[in-house]
N, C-alpha and C positions, 0 to 999 in steps of 0.2 A: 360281432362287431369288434372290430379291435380298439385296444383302449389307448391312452395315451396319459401316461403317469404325470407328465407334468403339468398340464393343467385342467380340472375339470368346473364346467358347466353345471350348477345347479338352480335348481328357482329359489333357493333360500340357502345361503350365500355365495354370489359367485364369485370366485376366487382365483387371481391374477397373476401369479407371481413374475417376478419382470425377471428379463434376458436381457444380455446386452445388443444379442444380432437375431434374426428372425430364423430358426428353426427349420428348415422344411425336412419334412420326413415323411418322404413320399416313394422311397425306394420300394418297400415293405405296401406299398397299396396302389404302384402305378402296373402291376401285372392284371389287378381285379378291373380297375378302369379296361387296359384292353382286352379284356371276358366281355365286360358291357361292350364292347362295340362288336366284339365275337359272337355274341348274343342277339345282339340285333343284325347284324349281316345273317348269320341263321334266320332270322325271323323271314328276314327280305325274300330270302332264296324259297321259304317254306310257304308264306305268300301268295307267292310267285310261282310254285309249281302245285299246291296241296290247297287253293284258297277253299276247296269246298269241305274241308276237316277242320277249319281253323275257325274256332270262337271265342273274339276277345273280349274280356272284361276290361274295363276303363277302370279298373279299381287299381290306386296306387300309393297306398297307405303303407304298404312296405312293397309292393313291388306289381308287376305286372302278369299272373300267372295265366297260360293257356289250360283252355277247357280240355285238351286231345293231346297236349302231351305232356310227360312228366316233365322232362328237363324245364327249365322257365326260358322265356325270351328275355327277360328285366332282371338288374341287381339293383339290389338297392345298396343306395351310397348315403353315409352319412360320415358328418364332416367335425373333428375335434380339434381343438389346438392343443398345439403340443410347445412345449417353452424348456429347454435345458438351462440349467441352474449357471450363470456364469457372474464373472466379478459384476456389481450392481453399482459400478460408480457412476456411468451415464447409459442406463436401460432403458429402452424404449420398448413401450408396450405394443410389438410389433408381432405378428403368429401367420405361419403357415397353415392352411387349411390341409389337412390329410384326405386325401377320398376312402375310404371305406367301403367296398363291395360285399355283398353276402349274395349268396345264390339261396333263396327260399326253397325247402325242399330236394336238396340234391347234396349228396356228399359223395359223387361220383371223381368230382375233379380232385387232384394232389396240388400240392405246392409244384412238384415237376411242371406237372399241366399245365397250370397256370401261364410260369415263367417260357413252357415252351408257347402256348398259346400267343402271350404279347408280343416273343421275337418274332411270330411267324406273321401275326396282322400289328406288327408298328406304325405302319404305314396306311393302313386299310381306311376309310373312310366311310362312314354312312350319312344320308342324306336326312336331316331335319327338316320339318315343314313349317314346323312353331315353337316359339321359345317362350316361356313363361313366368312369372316370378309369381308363388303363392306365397302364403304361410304355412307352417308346420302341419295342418290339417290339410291340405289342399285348398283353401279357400283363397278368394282374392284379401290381398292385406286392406283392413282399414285406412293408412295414411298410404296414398298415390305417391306423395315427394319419398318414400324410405322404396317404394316400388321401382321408381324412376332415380334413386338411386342405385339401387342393382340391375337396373338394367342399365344406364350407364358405365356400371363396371365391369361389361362384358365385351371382349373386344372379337372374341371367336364368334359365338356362339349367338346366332343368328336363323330369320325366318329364311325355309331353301339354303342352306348350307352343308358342306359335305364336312364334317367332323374328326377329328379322331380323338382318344381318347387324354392322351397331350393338350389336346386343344380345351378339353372339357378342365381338364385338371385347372389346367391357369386360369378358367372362370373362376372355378369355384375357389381358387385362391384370391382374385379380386376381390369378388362381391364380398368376402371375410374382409380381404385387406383396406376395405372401402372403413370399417371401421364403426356401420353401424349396426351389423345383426351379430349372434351370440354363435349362433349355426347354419349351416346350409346344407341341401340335401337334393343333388340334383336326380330327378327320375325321370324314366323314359317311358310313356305311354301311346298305345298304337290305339291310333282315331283313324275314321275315312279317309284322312285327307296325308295321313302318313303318319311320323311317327314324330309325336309331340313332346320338347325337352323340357321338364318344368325344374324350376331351381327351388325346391322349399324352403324357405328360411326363417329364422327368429329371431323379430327385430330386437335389442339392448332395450333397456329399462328407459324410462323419462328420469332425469334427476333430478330428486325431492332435497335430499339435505347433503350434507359431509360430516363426517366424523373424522378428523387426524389425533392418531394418537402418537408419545414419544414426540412430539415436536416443543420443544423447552422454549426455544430461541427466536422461531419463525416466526413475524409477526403474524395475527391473524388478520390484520387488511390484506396483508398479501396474498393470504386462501384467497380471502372474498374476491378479492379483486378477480383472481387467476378463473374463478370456479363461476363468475356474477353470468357471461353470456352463453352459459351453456345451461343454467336451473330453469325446469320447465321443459327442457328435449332432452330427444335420445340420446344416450351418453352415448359417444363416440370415444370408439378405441385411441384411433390417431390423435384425435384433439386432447382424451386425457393422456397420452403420452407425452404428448408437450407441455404438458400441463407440469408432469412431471418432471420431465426435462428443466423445465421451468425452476422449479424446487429445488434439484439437484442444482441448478444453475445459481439460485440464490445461496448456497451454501458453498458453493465450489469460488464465486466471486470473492466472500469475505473472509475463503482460506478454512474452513471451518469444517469439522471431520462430520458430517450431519447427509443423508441422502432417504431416500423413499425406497424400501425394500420390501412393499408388498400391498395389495390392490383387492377390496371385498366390494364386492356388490351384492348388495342383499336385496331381497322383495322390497317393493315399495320405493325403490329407485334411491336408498340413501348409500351412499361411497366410502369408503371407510380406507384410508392412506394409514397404513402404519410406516412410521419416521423413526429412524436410527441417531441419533446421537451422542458421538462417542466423546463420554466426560471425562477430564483428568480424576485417575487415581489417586498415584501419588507422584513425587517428584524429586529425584534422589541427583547427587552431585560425586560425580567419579573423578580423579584425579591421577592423570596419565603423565608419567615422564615423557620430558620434550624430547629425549634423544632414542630413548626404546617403544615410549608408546606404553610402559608396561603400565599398572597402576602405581600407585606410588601415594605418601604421605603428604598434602598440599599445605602450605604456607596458610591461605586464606580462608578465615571461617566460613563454614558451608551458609552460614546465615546471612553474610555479610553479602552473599551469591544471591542468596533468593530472595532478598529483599527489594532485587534492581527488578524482579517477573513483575509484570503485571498479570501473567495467568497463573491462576489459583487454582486450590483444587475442588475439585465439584462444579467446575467450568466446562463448558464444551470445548475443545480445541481448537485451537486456529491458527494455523498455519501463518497465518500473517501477524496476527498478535507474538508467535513464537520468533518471526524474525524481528521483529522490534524489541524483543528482550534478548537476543542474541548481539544486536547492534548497541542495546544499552551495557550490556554486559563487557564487552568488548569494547566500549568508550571510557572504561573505568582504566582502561589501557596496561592493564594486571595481564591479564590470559587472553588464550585462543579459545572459543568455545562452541560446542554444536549440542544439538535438541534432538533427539532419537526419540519421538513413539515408541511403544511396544505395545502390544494387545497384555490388557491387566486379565488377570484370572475368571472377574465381572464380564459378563456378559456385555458388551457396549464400551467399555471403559479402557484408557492407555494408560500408561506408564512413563513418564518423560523421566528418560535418560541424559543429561548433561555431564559430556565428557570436558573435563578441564586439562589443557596445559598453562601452564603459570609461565611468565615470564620473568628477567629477575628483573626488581623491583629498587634497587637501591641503586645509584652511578653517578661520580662524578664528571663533570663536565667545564669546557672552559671554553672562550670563542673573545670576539673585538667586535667592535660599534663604532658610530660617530653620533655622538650628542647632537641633537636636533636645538640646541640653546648658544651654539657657539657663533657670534658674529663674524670673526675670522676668522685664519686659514683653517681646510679642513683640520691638518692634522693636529692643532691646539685641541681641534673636539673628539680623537679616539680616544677611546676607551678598552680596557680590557675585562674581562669577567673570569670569573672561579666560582663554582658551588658544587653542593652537594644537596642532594635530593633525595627520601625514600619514599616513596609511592605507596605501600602499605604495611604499616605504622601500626604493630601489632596482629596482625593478619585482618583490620577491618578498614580499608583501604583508606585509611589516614595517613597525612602527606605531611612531610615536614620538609622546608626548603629553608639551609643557610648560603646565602650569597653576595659574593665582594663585586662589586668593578670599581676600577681604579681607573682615571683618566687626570691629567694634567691641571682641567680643572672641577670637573665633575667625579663625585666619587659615592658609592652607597654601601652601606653593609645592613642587612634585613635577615631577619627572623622568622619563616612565616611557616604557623601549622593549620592545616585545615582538616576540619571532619565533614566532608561531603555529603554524608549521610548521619543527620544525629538518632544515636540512638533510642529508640519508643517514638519517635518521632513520624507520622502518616505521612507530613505535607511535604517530604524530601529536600527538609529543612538542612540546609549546611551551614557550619563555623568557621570562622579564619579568626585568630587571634597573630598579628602584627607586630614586630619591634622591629625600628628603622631609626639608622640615622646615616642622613642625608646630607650634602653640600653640592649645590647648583649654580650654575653662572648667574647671577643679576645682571647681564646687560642686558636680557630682552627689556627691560623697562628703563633700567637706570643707566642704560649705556656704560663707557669706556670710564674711568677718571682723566685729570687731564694730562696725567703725565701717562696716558695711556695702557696703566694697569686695571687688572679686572677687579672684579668684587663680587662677593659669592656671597650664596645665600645656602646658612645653614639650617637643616629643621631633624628635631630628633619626634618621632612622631612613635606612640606605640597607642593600639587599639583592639577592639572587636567588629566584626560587623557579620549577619546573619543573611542567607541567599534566599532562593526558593521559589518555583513555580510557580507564575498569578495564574494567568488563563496559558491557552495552548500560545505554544513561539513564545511569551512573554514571561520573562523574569521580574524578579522585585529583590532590592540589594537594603537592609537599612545596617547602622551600625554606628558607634561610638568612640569618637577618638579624640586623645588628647596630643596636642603639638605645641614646643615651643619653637620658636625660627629669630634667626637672628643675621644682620650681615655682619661679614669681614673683608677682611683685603685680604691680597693675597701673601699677606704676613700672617694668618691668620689673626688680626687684633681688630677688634670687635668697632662696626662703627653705628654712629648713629643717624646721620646726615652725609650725602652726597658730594661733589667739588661743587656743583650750582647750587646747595641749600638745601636738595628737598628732602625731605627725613626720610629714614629707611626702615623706620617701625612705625604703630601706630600709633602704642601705647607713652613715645617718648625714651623709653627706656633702654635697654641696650636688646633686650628679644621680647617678643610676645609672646604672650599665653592663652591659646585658644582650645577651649573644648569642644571637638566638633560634633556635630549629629550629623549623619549623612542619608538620605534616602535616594535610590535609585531604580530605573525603571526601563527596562531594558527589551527590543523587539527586535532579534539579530536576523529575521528572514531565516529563508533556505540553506544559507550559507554559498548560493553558487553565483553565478556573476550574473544572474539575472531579478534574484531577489532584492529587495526594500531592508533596511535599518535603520531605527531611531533611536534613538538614546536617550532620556532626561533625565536629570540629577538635581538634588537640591543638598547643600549645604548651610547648617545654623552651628552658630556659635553661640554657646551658650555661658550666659556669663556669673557663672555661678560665685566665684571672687570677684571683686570688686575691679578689680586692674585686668581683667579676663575682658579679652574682644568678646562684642557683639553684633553680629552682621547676618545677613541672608545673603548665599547665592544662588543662581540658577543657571545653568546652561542646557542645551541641546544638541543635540545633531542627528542627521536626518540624511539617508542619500538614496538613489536610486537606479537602476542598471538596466538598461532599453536596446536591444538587438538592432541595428539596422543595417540591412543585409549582411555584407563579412565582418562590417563593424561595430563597436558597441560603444553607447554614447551613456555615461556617467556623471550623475549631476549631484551636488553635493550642498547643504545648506548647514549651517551651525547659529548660534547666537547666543549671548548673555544677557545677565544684568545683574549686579551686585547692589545692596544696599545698606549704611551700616558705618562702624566706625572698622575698618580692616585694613592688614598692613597695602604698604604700595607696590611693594613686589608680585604683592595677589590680585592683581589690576590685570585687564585683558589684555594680551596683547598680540597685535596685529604686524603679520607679512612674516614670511622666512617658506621654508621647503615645505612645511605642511597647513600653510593658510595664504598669501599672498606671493606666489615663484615672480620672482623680478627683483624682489626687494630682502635685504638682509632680516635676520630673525629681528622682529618685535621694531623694523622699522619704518612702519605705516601709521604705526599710533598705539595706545596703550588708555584707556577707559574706564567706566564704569560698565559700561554697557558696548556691546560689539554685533556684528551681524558681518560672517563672512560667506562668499559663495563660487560656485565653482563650476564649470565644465570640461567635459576631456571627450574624444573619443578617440579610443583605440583600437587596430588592428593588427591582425597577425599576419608576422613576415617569415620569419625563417623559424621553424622549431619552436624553443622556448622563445624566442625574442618576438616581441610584438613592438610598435611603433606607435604614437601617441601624438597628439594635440590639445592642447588646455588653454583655458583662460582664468583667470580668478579676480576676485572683486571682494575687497573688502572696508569696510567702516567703522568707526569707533561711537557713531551716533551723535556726537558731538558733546560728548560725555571726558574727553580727556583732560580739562581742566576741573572736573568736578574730583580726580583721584587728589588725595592730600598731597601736597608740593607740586602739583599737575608736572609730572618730571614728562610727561611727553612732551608739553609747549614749552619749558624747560631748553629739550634739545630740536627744538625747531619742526616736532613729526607730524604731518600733513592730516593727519587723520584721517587720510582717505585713497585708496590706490589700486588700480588694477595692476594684471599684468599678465604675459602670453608666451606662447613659445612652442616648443617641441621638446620632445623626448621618447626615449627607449625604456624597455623592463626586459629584465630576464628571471625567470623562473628559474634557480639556482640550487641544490642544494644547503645553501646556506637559509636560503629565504628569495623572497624578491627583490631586485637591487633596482633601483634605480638610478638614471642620468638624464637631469632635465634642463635644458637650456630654456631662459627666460627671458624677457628684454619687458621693463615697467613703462609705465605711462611718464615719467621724467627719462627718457630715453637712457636707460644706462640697463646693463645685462649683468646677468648672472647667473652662473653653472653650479645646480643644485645637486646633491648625493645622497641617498638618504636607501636604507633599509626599508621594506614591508611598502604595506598601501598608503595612500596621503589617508590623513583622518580629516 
């Protein structure tokens, strides 16, 4: 009998190993199949002309031998799989049956013979009378449904049919490929009534249990689940193939280097899955010049790299975990970087390769604005800017930004370093430590003077404040800072009161001194134009000296971004409330380009408390440029005479106003620009300009 090295059948344990495609290897055993129908045409003819020499035994335990002559009439066939060892990423436990022929008793035929024999009856056919399916003894099978599956899976091989041995071959590859016996054995036995084909077979085990070993990760409901409607019957080949498929499929979904590389069936029907999963070894950091590629000496500590992974070592790998530390890695916006596997020394186990190019890290920069605070013309509100910036600040991606803008009446110079990542630190705790000193327009609240010069509001503010991951999407900001603020004209000389009266500190005095606490709480979405963001923040002042403000504030905002069909409809909500003794410049104030389009900055009202809101939708016209419709609606609550000198009822401000219109964006290089034409509920209009998105 010939063997087949790759997989064999035992009663204690049978042993599976997976292929990726179905084997057939039928070359090597389709010339014995036509001997067996050579054999039985002989038989026919001998029958046929010699029937009073002829005495047949019905014995066909291995074949069918004649009493009168030596040659035989019957071979016998027996059926193995055979499986070539190929990549095991998605194998399916899929086999070709081989036919097997042996002539009992005769070593007269060659290999020549043979091969001459099939070309000469390829075509020949002999006539069956009956088709049968036993078991392995010849007996009829105990279960009828595993009988009437094999014979279901025969599409030739039928009662009164003329055969050839092609036709026999693809049963006995069926009834295998049907998935529920282990062997098949077709034999040919000559009765009265002619010559009867019976298929012997051996049906697969009942499954009792499973055993998976090497499986780390895989839950076990998932077995149970996969395994629950097959315990109690015949394991079937095809159904555990998808079973496995299954497995492989759970690991290949979550990116995850893990698959099923090999298949036991033991006596007593328990399955045994051994599972591969391949753990990181170790994890090294290569660093490649940007312009050769070569290796090279890297700027940034190798630690400050591995501390963005979330895969560790003695973790299974995953693919998709690897690109989310490729993408964290690369938002530090330092290098280019990629994740190379490699098979470690270990058996099972890789090697991640991260090759780094650095980008440079330090640059100065300059650019122009328009202050969002300026009530007239635009050009009173440009601005110009200078800084300088180094991205990582020792080789541990620490940032230090100094920078100027200068504008006619708005101006800032700030100091800011931040440590992104503190070091010993799990929770991806980061630092910003702050020095600022500021001068801003006060007319959002306190308007013009009367001879129509401005008044600025100066604040020298230096602070801490600490970042950090709450849950998934959502951050948490708290921190500490101390500000004094104070107005002037634009003499710079310091004032204390208004042209109508109303004071410009809280304290009386010529600036305030506020220590502030700030907590914030931040959910930025997706970041694409279909996600959600909210924002809330609270502010306390703490009034640890005696002449030190004390107040609470809180505000929000909140927006949201809705597809409908080419256009997308954005809605937007904000609110306050302040409560406390706090200066009046720190008062809400309502209407300008990013709260109320119709009406000039901060001329709708100015509050304790505010509630603004918004609609737009826009579509896309040409390229970058998209075209737009909004409305906006905002209120002061009825809180604008509760602010100290109520400077809004002061200058006549409604406390309450819509207002509509159209406008353009273009997606720029620079940023997104805006131009929005408005017209308020007191019918008067106004052409808005503004940088970035409305907040």
């Amino acid at each position: 009998m010939r063997q087949n090295d790759g997989v064999s059948f035992t009663s204690s344990p049978l042993k599976i190993p997976l292929s990726q495609t179905p084997a057939f290897q039928l070359t090597g055993t389709r010339h014995l199949a036509f001997q067996l129908i050579d054999s039985l045409r002989n038989r026919f003819n001998n029958v046929k002309h010699h029937s009073t020499q002829l005495n047949v035994s019905a014995q066909s335990e291995l074949g069918v031998r004649s009493s009168t002559r030596r040659s035989p009439l019957l071979c016998f066939a027996s059926v193995s799989l055979a499986a070539e060892k190929q990549s095991i990423g998605r194998s399916p436990l899929l086999y070709s049956a081989s036919l097997s022929l042996t002539q009992p008793d005769s070593t007269e035929s060659t290999q020549d013979g043979h091969l001459a024999t099939a070309g000469r009856y390829s075509e020949d056919r002999v006539l069956v009378g009956e088709v049968l399916v036993r078991n392995k003894d010849g007996d009829e099978l105990e279960r009828k449904d595993l009988e009437m599956e094999a014979l279901n899976a025969l599409k030739a091989c039928g009662a009164n049919s003329a055969l050839t041995a092609w036709e026999i071959q693809e049963d006995v590859d069926r009834i295998i490929d049907s998935g529920y016996f282990s062997s098949c054995t077709p034999v040919a036995v000559d009765s009265r009534d002619g010559i009867r084909l019976v298929f012997q077979v051996e049906p697969n085990q009942e499954l009792r249990g499973l055993v998976c070993e090497g499986a780390n990760v895989l839950p076990s409901k998932f077995l149970e689940n996969a395994f629950r409607d097959g315990h109690g019957k015949v394991v079937n080949l095809k159904r555990l193939d998808q079973v496995i498929s299954s497995i492989n499929g759970w690991y290949m979904d979550r990116g995850l280097f893990g698959l099923v590389y090999g298949v036991d069936i033991f006596s007593g029907g328990i399955v045994r899955l051994k599972v591969a999963e391949s753990e990181v070894n170790d994890i090294s950091v290569h660093f490649l010049d940007q312009k050769t590629g070569e290796p090279t000496k890297g700027k940034t500590k190798p630690a400050t790299i591995l501390r963005q992974l979330t895969t560790k070592k003695g973790q299974v790998y995953s693919r998709l975990q690897g690109k989310r530390d490729v993408d964290a890695i690369s938002a530090m916006g330092l290098m280019d970087v990629s994740i190379l596997p490699q098979s470690a020394g270990d058996a099972g186990k890789v090697d991640l390769i991260m090759n780094v190019v650095e980008r440079p890290s330090g640059r100065f920069s300059a650019g122009a604005g328009i202050s969002s605070g300026i009530t007239s013309d635009l050009l009173s509100g440009l601005f110009g800017s200078f800084a300088y910036s180094e991205r990582n600040l020792f080789g541990k991606n620490q940032k230090l930004n100094v920078s100027l803008e200068k504008g006619q009446i708005d101006s800032t110079f700030g100091i800011n370093y931040t440590d992104p990542w503190i070091e010993g630190n799990d929770k991806q705790t980061s630092r910003t430590i702050t020095v600022q000193n500021s001068r801003n327009s006060g007319t959002l609240v306190h308007g013009n003077q009367h001879d129509n010069s401005s008044l600025s509001i100066g604040r020298v503010t230096a602070g801490v404040e600490f970042s950090r991951p709450l849950w998934p999407k959502w951050s948490g900001t708290a921190g500490l800072f101390f500000q004094r603020s104070g107005a002037h004209d634009e003499k710079r000389n310091p004032l204390i009161k208004d042209f109508y009266g109303s004071p410009l500190t809280a304290s009386g005095k010529l600036c305030d001194d506020i220590l502030l606490a700030k907590v914030e709480c931040v959910y930025p979405g997706s970041g694409n134009k279909g996600s959600s963001m909210f924002i809330i923040n609270m502010e306390q002042g703490l009034p640890v000296m005696p002449d030190w403000l004390y107040f609470n504030r809180v505000n929000a905002r909140a927006s949201k971004s809705v597809k409908l069909g080419p256009a997308r409809l954005l809605l937007r909500l904000s609110g306050g409330h302040v409560v406390g003794n706090f200066p009046p410049h720190e008062a809400f104030a309502i209407g300008g380009t990013n709260s109320v389009r119709g009406y000039k900055e901060g001329a709708v009202g100015s509050g304790r408390s505010y509630v603004v809101g918004s609609s737009e939708v826009s579509l896309k016209m040409l390229g970058p440029v998209e075209g737009v419709i909004f409305s906006d609606y905002g209120h002061d609550l009825w809180s604008g005479p509760n602010v100290p000198g109520n400077p809004a009822g002061a200058r006549n401000k409604c406390g309450s106003g819509y207002g509509y219109g159209i406008g353009i964006r273009l997606n720029s290089p620079l940023g997104l620009l805006r131009l929005e034409y408005a017209f308020n509920d007191r019918f008067a209009k106004r052409l808005h300009f503004a940088f970035g998105n409305p907040k």
